[in-house]
C-alpha positions in Angstrom: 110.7 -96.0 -94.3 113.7 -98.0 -93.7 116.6 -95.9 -95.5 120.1 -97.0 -95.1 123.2 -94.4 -95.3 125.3 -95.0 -98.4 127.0 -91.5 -98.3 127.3 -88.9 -95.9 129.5 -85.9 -96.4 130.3 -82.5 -94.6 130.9 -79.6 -96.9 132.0 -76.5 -94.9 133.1 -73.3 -97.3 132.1 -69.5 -98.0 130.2 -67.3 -100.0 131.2 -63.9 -100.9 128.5 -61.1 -101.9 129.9 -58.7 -103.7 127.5 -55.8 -102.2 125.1 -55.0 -99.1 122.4 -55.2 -101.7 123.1 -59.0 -103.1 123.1 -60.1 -99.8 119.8 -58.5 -98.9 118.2 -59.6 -102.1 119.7 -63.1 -101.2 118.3 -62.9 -97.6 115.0 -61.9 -99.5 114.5 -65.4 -101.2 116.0 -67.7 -98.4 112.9 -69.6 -97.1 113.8 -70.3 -93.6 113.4 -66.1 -93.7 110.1 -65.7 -95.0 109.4 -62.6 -92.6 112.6 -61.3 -93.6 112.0 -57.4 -93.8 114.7 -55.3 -94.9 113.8 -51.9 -92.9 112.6 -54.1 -89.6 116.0 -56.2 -89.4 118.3 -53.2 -90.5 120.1 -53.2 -87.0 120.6 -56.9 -87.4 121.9 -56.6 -90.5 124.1 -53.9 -90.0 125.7 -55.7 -86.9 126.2 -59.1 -89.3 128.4 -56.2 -91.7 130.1 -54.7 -89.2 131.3 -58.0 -88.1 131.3 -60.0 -91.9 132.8 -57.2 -93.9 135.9 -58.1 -96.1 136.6 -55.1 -98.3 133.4 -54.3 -100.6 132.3 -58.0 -100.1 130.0 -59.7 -97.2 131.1 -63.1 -96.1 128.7 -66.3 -95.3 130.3 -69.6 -94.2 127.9 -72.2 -95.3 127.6 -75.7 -93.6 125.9 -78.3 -95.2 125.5 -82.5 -94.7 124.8 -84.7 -98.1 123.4 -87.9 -97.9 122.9 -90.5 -100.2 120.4 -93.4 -98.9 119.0 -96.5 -100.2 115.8 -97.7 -99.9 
């Protein structure tokens, strides 16, 4: 084991889908939702556009942590 931290960075920002059906189709191949099912989550979904909705596009703010490590 024994990694030590060299980097670590924070990256906040957004993702715009330009339709309902892009996001779906992204939602689709994401695999932390493999039973992802389009009909079965529709009320979800529609709450999440409701509240995301800017213009024609669907908003996702994205978080994610880098690291570099050094074995």
């Amino acid at each position: 084991m024994g990694f030590k931290i060299v980097v670590m960075k924070d990256y906040m920002y957004t993702e715009y889908y330009l339709s309902k059906h892009e996001f779906v189709i992204f939602l689709q191949g994401v695999p932390i939702f493999e039973d992802f099912d389009f009909e079965k989550d529709k009320k979800y979904l529609n709450k999440y556009f409701s509240e995301f909705m800017q213009g024609d596009n669907i908003v996702l703010s994205r978080h994610r942590v880098v690291y570099v490590v050094q074995k």
